[in-house]
TORKOL-4160 file (C-alpha; in steps of 0.2 Angstrom, whole numbers, padded with zeros to 4 digits, m for minus):
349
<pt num="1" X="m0006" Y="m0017" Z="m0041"/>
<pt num="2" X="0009" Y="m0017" Z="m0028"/>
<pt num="3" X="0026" Y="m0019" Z="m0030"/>
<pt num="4" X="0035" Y="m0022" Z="m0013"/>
<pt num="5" X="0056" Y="m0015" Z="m0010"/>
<pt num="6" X="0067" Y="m0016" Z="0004"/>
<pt num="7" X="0060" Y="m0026" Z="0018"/>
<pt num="8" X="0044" Y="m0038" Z="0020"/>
<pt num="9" X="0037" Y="m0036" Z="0037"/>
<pt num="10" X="0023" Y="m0047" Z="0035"/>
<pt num="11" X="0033" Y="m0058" Z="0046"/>
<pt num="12" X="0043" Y="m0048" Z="0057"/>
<pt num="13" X="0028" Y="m0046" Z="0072"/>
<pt num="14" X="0032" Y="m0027" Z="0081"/>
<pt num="15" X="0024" Y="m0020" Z="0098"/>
<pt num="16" X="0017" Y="m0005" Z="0085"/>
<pt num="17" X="0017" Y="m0004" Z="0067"/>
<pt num="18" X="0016" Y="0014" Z="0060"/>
<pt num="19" X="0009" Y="0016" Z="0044"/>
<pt num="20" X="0013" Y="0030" Z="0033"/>
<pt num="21" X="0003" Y="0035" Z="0017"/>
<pt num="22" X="0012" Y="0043" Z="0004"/>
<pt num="23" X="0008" Y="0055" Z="m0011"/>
<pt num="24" X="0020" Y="0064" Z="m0022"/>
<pt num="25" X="0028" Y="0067" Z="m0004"/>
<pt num="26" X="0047" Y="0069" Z="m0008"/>
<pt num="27" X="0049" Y="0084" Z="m0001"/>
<pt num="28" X="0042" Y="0079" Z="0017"/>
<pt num="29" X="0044" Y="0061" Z="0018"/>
<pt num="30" X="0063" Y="0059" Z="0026"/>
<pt num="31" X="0056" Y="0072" Z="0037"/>
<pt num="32" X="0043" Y="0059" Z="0043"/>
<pt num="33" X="0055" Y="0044" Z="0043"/>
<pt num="34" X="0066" Y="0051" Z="0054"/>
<pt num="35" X="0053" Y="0056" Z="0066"/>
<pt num="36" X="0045" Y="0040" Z="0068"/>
<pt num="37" X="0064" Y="0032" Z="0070"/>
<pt num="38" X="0071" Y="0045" Z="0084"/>
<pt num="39" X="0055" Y="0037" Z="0094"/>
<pt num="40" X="0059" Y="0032" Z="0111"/>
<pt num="41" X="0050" Y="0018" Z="0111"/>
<pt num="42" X="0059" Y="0004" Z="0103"/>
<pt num="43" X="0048" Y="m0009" Z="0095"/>
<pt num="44" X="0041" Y="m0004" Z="0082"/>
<pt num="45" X="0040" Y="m0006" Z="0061"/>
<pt num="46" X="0036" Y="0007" Z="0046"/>
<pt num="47" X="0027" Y="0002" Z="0035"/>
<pt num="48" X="0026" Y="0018" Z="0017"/>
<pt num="49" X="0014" Y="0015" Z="0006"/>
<pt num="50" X="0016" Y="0027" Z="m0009"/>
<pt num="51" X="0001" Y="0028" Z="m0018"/>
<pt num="52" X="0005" Y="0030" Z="m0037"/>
<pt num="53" X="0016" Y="0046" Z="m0034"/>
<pt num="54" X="0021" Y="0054" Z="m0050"/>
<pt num="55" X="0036" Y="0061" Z="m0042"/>
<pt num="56" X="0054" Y="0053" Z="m0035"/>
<pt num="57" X="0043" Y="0048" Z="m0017"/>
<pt num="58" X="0048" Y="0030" Z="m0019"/>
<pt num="59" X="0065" Y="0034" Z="m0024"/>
<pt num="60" X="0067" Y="0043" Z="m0010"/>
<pt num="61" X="0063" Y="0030" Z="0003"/>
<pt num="62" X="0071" Y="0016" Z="m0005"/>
<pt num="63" X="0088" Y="0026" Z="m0004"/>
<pt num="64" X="0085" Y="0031" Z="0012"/>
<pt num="65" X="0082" Y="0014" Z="0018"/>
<pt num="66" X="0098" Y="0006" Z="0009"/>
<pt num="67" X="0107" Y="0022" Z="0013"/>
<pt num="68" X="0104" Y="0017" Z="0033"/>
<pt num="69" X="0103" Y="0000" Z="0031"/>
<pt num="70" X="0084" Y="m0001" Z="0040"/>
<pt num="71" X="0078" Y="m0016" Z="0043"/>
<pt num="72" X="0060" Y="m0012" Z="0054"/>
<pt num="73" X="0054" Y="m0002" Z="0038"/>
<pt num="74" X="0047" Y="m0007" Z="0021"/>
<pt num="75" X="0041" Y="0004" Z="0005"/>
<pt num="76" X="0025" Y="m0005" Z="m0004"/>
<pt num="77" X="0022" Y="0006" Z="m0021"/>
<pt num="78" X="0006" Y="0005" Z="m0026"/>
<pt num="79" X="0005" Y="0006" Z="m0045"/>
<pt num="80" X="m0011" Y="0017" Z="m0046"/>
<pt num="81" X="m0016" Y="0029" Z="m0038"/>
<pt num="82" X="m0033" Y="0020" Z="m0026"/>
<pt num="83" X="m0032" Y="0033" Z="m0011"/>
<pt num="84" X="m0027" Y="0038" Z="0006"/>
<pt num="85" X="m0041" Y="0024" Z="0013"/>
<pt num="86" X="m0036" Y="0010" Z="0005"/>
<pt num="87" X="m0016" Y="0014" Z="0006"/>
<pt num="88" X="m0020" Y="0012" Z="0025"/>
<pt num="89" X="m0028" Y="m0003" Z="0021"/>
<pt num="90" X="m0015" Y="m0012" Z="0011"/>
<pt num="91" X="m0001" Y="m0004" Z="0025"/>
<pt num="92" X="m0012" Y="m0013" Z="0038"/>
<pt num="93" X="m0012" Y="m0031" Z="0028"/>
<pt num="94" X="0007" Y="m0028" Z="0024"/>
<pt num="95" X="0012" Y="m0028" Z="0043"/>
<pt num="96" X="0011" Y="m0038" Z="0059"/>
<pt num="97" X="0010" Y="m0031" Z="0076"/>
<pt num="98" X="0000" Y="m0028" Z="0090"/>
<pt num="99" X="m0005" Y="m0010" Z="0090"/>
<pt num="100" X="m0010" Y="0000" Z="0073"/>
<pt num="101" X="m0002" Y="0020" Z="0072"/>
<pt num="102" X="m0004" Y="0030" Z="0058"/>
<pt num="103" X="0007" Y="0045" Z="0054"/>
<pt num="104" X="0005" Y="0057" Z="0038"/>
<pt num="105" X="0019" Y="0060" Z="0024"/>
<pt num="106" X="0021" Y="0077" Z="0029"/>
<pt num="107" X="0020" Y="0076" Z="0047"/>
<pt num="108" X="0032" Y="0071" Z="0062"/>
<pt num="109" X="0027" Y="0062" Z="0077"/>
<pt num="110" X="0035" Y="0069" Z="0094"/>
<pt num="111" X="0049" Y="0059" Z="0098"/>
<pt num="112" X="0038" Y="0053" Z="0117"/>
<pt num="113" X="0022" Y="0048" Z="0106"/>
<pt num="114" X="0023" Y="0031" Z="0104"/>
<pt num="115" X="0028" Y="0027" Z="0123"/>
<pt num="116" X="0018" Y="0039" Z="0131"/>
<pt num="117" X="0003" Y="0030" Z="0120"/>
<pt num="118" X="0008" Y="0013" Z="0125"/>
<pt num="119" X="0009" Y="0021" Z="0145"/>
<pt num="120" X="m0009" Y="0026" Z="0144"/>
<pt num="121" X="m0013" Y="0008" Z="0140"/>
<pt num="122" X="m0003" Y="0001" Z="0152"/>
<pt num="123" X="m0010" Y="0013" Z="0165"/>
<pt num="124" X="m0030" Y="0009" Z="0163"/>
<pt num="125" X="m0040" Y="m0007" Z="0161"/>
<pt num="126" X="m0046" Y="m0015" Z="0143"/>
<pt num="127" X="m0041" Y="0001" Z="0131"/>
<pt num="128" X="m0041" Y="m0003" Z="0114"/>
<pt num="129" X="m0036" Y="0015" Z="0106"/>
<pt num="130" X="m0029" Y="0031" Z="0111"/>
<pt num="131" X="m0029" Y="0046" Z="0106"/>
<pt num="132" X="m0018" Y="0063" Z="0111"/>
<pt num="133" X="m0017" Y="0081" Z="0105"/>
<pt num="134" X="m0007" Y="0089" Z="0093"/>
<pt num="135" X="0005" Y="0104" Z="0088"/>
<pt num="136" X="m0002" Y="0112" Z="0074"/>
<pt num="137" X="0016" Y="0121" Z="0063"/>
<pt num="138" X="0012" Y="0135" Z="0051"/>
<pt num="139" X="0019" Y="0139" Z="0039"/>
<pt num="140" X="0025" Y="0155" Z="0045"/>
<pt num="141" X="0033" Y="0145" Z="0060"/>
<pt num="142" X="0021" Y="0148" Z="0072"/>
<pt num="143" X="0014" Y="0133" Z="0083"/>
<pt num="144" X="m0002" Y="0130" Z="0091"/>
<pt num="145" X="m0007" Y="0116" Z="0104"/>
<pt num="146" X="m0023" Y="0108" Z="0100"/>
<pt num="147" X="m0032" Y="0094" Z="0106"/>
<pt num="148" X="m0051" Y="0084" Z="0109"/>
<pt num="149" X="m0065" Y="0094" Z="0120"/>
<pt num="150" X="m0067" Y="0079" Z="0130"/>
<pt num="151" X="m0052" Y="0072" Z="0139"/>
<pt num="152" X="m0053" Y="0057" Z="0150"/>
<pt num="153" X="m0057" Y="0037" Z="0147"/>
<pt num="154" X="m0072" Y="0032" Z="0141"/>
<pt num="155" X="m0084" Y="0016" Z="0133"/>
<pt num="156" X="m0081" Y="0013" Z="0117"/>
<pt num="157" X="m0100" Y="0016" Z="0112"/>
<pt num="158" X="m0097" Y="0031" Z="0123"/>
<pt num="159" X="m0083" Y="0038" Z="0113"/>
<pt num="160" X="m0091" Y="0033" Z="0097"/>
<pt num="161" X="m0104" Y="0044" Z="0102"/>
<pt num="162" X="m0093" Y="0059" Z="0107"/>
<pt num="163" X="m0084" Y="0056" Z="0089"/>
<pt num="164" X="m0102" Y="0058" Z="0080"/>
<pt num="165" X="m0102" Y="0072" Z="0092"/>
<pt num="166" X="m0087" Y="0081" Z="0086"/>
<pt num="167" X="m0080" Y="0079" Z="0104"/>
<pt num="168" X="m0067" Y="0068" Z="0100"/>
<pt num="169" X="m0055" Y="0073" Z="0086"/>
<pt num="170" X="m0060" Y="0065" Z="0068"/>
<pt num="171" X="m0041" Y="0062" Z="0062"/>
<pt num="172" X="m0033" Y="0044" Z="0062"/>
<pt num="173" X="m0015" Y="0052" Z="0064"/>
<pt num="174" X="m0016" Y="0055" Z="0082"/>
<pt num="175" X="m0020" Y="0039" Z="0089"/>
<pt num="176" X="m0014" Y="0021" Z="0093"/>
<pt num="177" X="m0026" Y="0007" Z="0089"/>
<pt num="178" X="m0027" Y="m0013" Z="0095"/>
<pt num="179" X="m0025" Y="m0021" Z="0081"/>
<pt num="180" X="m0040" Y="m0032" Z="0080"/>
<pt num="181" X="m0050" Y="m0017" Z="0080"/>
<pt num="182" X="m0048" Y="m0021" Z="0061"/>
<pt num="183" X="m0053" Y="m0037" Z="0058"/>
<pt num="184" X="m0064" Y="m0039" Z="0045"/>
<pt num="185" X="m0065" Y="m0020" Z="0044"/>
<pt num="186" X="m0055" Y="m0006" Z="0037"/>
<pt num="187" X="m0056" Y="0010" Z="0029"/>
<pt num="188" X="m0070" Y="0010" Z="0017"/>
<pt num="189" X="m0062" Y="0007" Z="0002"/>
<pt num="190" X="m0066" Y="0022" Z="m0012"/>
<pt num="191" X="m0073" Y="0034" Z="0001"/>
<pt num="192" X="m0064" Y="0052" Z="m0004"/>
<pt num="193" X="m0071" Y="0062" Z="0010"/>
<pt num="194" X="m0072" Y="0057" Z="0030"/>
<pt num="195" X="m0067" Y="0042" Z="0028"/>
<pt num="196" X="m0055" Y="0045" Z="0045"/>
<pt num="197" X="m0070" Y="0053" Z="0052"/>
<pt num="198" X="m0081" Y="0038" Z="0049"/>
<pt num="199" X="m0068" Y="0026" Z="0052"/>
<pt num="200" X="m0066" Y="0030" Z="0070"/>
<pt num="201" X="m0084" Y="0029" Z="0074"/>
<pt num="202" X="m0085" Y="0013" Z="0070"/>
<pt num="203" X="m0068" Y="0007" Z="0078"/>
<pt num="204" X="m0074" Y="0017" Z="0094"/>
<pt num="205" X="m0091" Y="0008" Z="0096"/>
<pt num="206" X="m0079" Y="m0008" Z="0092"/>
<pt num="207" X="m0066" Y="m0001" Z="0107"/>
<pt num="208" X="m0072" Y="m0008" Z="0126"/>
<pt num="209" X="m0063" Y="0009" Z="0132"/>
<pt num="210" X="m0054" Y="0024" Z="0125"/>
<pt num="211" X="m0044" Y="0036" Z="0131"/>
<pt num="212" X="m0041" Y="0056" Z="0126"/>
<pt num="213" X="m0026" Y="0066" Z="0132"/>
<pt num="214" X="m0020" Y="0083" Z="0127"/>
<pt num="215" X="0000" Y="0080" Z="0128"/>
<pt num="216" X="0002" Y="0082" Z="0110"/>
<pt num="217" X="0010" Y="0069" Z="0099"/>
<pt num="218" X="0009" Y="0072" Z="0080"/>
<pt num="219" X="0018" Y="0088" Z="0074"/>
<pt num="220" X="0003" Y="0093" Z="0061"/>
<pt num="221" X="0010" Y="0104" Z="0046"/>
<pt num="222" X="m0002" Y="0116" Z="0039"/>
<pt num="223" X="0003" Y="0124" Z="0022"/>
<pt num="224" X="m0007" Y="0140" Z="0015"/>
<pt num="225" X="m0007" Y="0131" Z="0000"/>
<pt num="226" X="m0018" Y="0115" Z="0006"/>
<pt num="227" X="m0029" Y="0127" Z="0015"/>
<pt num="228" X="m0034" Y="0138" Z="0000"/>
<pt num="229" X="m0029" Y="0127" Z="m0016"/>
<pt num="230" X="m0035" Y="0112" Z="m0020"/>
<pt num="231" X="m0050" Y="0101" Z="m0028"/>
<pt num="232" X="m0068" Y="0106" Z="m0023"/>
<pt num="233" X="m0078" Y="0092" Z="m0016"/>
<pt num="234" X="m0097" Y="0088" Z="m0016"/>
<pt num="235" X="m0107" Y="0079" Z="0000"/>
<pt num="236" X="m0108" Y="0063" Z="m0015"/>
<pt num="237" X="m0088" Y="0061" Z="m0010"/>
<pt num="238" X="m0095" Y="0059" Z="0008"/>
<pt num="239" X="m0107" Y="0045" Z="0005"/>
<pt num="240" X="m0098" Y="0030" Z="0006"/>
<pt num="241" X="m0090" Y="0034" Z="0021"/>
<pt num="242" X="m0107" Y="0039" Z="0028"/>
<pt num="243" X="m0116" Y="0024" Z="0024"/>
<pt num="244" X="m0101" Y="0014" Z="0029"/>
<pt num="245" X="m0102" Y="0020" Z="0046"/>
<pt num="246" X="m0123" Y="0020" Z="0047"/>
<pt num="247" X="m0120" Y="m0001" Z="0040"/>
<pt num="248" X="m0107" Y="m0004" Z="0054"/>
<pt num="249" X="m0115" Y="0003" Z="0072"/>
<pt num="250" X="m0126" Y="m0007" Z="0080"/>
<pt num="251" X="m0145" Y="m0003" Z="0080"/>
<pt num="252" X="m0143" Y="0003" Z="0099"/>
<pt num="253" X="m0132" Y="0017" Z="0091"/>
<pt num="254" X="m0143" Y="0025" Z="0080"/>
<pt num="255" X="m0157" Y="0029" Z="0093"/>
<pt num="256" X="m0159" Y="0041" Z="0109"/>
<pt num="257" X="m0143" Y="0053" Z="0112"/>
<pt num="258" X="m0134" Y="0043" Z="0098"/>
<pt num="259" X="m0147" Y="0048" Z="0086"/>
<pt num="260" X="m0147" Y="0066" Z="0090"/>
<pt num="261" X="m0127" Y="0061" Z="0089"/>
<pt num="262" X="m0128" Y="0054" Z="0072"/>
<pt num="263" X="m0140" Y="0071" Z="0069"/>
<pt num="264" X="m0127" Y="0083" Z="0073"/>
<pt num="265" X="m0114" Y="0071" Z="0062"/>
<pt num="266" X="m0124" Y="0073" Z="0049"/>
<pt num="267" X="m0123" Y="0093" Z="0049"/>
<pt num="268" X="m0106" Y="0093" Z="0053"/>
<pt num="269" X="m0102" Y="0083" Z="0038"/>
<pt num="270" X="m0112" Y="0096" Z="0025"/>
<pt num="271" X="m0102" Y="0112" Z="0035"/>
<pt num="272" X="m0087" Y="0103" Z="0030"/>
<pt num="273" X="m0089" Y="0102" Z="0014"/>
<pt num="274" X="m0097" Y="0119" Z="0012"/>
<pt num="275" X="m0082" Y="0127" Z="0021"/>
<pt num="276" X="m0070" Y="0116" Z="0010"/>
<pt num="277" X="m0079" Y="0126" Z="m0004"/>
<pt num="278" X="m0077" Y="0142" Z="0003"/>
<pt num="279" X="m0057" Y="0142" Z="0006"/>
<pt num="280" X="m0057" Y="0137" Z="m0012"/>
<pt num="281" X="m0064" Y="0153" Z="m0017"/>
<pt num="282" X="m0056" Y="0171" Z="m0019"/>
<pt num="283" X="m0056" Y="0186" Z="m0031"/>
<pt num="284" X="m0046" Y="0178" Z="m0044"/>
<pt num="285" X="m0053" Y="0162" Z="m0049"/>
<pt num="286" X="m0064" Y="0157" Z="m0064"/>
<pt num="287" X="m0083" Y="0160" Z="m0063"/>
<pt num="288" X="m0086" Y="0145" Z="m0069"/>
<pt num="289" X="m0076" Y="0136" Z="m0053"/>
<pt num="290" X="m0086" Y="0152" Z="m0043"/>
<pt num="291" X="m0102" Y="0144" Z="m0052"/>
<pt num="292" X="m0094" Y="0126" Z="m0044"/>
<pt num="293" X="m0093" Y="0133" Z="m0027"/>
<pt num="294" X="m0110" Y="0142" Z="m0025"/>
<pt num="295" X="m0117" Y="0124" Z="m0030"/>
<pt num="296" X="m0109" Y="0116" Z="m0017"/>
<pt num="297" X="m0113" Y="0129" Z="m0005"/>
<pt num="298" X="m0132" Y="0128" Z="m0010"/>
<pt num="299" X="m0130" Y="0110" Z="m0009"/>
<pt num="300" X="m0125" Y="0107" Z="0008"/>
<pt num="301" X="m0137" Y="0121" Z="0014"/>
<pt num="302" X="m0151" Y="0110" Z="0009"/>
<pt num="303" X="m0142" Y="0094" Z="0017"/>
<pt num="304" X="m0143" Y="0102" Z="0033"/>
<pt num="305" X="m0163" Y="0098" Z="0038"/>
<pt num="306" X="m0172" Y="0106" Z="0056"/>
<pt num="307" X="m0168" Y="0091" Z="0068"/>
<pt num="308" X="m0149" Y="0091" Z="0063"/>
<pt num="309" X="m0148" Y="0108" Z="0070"/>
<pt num="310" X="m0157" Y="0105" Z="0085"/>
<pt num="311" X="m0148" Y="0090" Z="0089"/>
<pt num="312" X="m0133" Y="0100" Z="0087"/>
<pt num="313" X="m0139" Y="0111" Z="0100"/>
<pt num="314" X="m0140" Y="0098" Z="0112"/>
<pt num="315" X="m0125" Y="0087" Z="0109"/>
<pt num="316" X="m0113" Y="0101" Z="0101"/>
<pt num="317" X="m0119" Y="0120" Z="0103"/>
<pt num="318" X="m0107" Y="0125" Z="0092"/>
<pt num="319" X="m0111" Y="0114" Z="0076"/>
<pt num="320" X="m0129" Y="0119" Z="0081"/>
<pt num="321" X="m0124" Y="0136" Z="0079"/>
<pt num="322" X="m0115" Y="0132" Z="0065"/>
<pt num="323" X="m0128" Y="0124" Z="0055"/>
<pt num="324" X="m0140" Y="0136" Z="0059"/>
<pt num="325" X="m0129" Y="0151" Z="0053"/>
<pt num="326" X="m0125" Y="0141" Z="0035"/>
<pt num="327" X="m0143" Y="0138" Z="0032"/>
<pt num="328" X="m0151" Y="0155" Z="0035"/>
<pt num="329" X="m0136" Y="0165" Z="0032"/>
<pt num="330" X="m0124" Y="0158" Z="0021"/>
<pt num="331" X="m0115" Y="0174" Z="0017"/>
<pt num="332" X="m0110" Y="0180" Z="0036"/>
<pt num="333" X="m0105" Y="0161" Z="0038"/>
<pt num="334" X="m0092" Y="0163" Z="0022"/>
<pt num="335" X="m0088" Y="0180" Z="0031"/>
<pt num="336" X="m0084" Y="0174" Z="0049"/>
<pt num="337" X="m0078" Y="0156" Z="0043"/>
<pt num="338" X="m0065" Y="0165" Z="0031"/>
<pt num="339" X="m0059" Y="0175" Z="0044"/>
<pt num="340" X="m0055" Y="0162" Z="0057"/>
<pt num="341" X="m0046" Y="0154" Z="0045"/>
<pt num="342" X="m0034" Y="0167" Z="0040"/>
<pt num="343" X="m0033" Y="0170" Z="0059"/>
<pt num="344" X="m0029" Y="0151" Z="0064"/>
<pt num="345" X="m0021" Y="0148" Z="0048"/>
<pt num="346" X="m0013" Y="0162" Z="0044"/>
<pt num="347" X="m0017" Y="0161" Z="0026"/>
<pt num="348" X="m0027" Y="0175" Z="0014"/>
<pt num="349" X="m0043" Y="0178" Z="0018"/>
């Protein structure tokens, strides 16, 4: 299944090991590389994990690291192609260090991340993940800052509940992670859709205390093409992360304002999808993909039941909104969704 070159890290313990999945990424990767190296912290490993590319991704590491005689980053190739979960999982097993950070193929970490990370640590008591904002590049060049609704240090059930809330970002890229927050856990191997999302819940309500900043850390690259193109997914590609999650929180969690919590999650992951659908859409495309797409639409529509609405309405006004707006009116939601994205985007509407 893997096939290891350059380095073996296994045993080369590091202050933070960065993982970085790869997929039919040559055109971005060096671009990644060299962003996690001009960190200014200095102890740290990389560990690339190229998930089955069917392009020269391997061949571009492995020159780059014989071409700069690295010795703190390894390539694993994986051999098939099992998904960004479990190509985090094997970069996990593959390294040693104290603190987990992940970084994307396609993305660049700001040159203060990992140090200003560690800083937050070293500034509070018993915190066991952090997480920070982000610069959001288009492809036109413009930049955006972006970053959690809620800011501050928190419980770790606490911020598992502001997770299912959609108050703390739902990516893994913009955080640093204690290491055995893992043990005996991972991504859920075969999930295709929130994994991340479901991921952190149940390494938040693992976490004694979290912190959220806004100083931005991760340089976040958003192509038109990944906004509009792409495979269209169903709420099934969302159940094994979902049950993952639900099998991992405690029993406290799935009562009283987690519940409602877990309620508004719930709706949050049906609009996801259905809005997933809807950038797929447009004038051109086949009716039978249009077909597809109305499906899904329908689908989620139903997913989304009374009391995930008005949990949302009292955790998240927004996905209460939301939710309301996709299930009564699912026409005006395409409309105004549509539209926010070729304003935020800058993408075809």
């Amino acid at each position: 299944m893997t096939a290891s070159l350059g380095n073996d890290l296994s045993r080369l313990p590091s202050l933070v090991a960065v993982i970085m999945p790869a997929y039919n990424s040559q055109a971005t990767i060096v671009r990644a590389i060299e962003s996690v190296r001009a960190q200014t912290l200095p102890d740290w490993t990389l560990t690339i994990v190229d998930d089955g590319s069917t392009d020269a991704t391997s061949a571009v590491v492995n020159e780059y690291i014989r071409r700069h005689r690295l010795t703190n980053v390894q390539l694993i190739t994986l051999t098939t192609n099992v998904g960004v979960a479990e190509a985090r999982n094997v970069g996990i097993s593959k390294s040693s260090s104290t603190w987990i950070s992940f970084v994307d193929a396609d993305d660049e970490m700001v040159p203060t991340h990992l140090s200003t990370m560690i800083g937050e640590v070293g500034a509070h008591t018993e915190v066991d993940i952090v997480l920070c904002g982000r610069t959001v590049v288009l492809s036109t060049g413009r930049e955006t800052h972006q970053h959690s609704k809620r800011l501050g240090v928190f419980a770790g059930a606490v911020a598992a509940r502001l997770t299912l809330s959609d108050q703390l970002t739902p990516f893994p890229w913009d955080r640093l992670i204690r290491r055995t927050l893992f043990n005996g856990t991972g991504f859920p191997k075969g999930a295709t859709r929130c994994e991340d999302s479901m991921t952190n819940v149940v390494l938040c309500s693992r976490a004694r205390r979290v912190v959220s900043i806004a100083e931005s850390g991760v340089r976040y690259h958003v192509s038109g093409g990944s906004i509009t193109w792409g495979r269209i997914y169903t709420l099934d590609d969302t159940r094994i992360a979902w049950n993952y999650m639900k099998s991992s929180i405690s029993p406290e969690m799935k009562s009283g304002m987690f519940g409602l919590a877990l309620n508004n999650a719930s709706a949050t992951v049906a609009l996801t999808i259905a809005q997933a659908a809807m950038t797929r859409d447009g004038a051109n495309i086949p009716s039978e993909r249009r077909g597809q797409i109305a499906s899904v639409v329908d689908e989620c529509r139903k997913h989304i039941r009374l009391r995930d609405i008005l949990s949302g309405f009292v955790v998240n006004p927004t996905t209460g909104m939301a939710a309301a707006l996709l299930k009564v009116m699912p026409a005006l939601y395409r409309l105004l969704y549509r539209r926010y994205v070729a304003a935020t985007y800058e993408v075809a509407g």
